[in-house]
N, C-alpha and C positions, 0 to 999 in steps of 0.2 A: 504493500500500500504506500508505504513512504516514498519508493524509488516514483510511483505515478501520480505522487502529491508535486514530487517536483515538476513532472509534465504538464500538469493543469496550472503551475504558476509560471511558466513558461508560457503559457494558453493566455493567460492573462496580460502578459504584455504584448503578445501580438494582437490580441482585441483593445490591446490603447489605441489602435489605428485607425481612423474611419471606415467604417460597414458601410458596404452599398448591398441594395438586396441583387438577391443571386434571380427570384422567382415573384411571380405577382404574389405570390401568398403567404411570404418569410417577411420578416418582421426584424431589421438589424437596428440599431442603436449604439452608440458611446453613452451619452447619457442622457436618463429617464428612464423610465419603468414601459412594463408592457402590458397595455391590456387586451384581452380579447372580447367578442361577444357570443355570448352562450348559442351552441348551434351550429355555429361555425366551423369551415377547417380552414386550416393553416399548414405554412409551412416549418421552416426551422424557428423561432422566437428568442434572438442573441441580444442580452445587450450585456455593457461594461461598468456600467455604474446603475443600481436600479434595480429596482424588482420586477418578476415576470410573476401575473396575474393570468392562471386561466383557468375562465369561467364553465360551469358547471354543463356538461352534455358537448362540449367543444371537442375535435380531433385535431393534434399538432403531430411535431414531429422533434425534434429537440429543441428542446427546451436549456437555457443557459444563463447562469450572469457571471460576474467577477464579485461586484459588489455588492450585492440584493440577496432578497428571500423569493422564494417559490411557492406559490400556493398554486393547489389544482381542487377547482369545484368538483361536485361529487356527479359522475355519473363520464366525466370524460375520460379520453383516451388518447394516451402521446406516447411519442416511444421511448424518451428518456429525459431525464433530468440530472442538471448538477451547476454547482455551484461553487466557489470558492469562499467566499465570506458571508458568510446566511444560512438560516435555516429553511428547511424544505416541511411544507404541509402537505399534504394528498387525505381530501376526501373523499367519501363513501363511493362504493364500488364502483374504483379508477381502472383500467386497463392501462400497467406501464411495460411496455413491451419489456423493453430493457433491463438496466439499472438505473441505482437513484446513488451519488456523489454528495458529498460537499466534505470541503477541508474543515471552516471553522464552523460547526450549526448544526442544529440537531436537527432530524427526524422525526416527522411524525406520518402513520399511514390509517386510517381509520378502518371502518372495519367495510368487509364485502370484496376490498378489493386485492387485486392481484396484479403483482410485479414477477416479470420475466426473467430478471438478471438479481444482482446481489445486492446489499448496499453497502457502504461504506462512508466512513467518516474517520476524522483523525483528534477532534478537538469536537465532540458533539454527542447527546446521546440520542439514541434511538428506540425508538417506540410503536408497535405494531399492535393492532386489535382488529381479530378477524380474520386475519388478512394470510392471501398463501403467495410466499416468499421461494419462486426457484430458486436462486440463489443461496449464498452465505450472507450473514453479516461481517462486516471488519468494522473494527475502531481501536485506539489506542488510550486514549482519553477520556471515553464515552460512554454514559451509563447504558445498559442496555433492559430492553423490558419485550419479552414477546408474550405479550396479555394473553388474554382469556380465546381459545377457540384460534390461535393463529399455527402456519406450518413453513416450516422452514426448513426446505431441504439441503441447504449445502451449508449446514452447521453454522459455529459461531468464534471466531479468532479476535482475542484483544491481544496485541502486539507489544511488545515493550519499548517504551519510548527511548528514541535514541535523539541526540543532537539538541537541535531548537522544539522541538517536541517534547521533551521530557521536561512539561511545564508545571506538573503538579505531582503533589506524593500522595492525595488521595486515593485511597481506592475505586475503581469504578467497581458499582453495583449492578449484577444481573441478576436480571428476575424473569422465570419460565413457568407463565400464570396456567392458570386452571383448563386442562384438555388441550392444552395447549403441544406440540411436536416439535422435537429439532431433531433434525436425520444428520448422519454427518460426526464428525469430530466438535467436543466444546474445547476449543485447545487456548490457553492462556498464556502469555509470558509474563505476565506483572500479575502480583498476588491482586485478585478481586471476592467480595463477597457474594458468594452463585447461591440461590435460594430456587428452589424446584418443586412445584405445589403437588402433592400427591396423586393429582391424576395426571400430571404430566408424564410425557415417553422424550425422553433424550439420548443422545447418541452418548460414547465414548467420551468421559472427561478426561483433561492432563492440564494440570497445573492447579486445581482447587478443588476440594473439598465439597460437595452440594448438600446444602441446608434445606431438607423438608419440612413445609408448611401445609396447613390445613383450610385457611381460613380465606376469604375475597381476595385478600392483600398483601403484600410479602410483609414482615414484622419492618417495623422501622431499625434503622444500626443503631 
């Protein structure tokens, strides 16, 4: 994850350049935000400073900032998202082809819907309800939570911070809610507290310990 953080800040200075659109239906920007309207399709949706807005039952195609957050209405469908400084929202039953990205901002994906690729973040936590996750998660930094009724099939990696990443000695907390699945390896490199609600099914732990719970909620630390 680290080596492709670098790529995506690399991404970030060649989008300090002016955007011209490639097609009638892409949407490029340096700076402002983007909005859509519901209903609609689109193309790719770039900009460099700003947030991308897209509204509920809309079909895009990447989706992107440097400096903004992501939000996606419930009921649409794009092929991926990512971001560099922001966090990303995705509501109720999305279609994300892809993956979902961002370096510094958490994650959130609500319930019904369904992402194609993994997600990842490096500085952000992440949070699933519902929701069935082809991929893995990755993070370094980032609480993790895959709530009530969500599935996850390409496991779960927090990484150990190395360089300018190794910004905090907190622990991150993961929590794998009620009926909830993670297929795959839970593989850890920095000590985290993993809590695993009773009727959870998870793959292969390495590096922590898993705390059984019973109750709605994971115990507070």
């Amino acid at each position: 994850m680290i080596e492709r953080t670098f790529t995506r800040l690399a991404l970030a200075l060649a989008l300090a350049c002016p955007l011209a659109a490639t097609a009638a239906d892409d949407i490029s920007k340096v700076n402002g935000s983007i909005e859509t309207t519901a209903g609609n399709t689109y193309g790719d949706l770039e900009t460099v400073n700003g947030a991308v807005r897209i509204a509920g039952n809309t079909r895009a195609d990447d989706a992107s900032t440097v400096n903004g957050s992501i939000t996606v209405g419930d009921g649409a469908i794009v092929r991926s998202l990512e971001t560099v400084n922001g966090g990303i929202r995705v509501g109720r039953n999305v279609q994300v082809a892809k993956g979902i990205e961002t370096v510094n901002g958490s994650v959130f994906v609500d319930q019904g819907s369904v992402i194609g690729g993994g997600i990842e973040t490096v500085n952000g936590g992440i949070g699933l309800v519902r929701t069935q996750l082809s991929g893995g998660i990755e993070t370094v930094n980032g609480d993790v939570t895959v709530g009530i009724g969500s599935h996850v099939r390409g496991g779960i990696v927090i990484e150990r911070p190395q360089g300018w990443f190794n910004t905090t000695r907190r622990k991150p907390r993961v929590v794998i809610g009620p009926d909830a699945v993670v297929e795959g390896k839970l593989e850890f490199g920095r000590e985290v507290t993993l809590y695993v609600h009773r009727t959870a099914r998870i793959g292969e732990v390495k590096g922590a310990e898993p705390i059984q719970f019973e109750t709605d909620t994971a115990p507070k630390d």
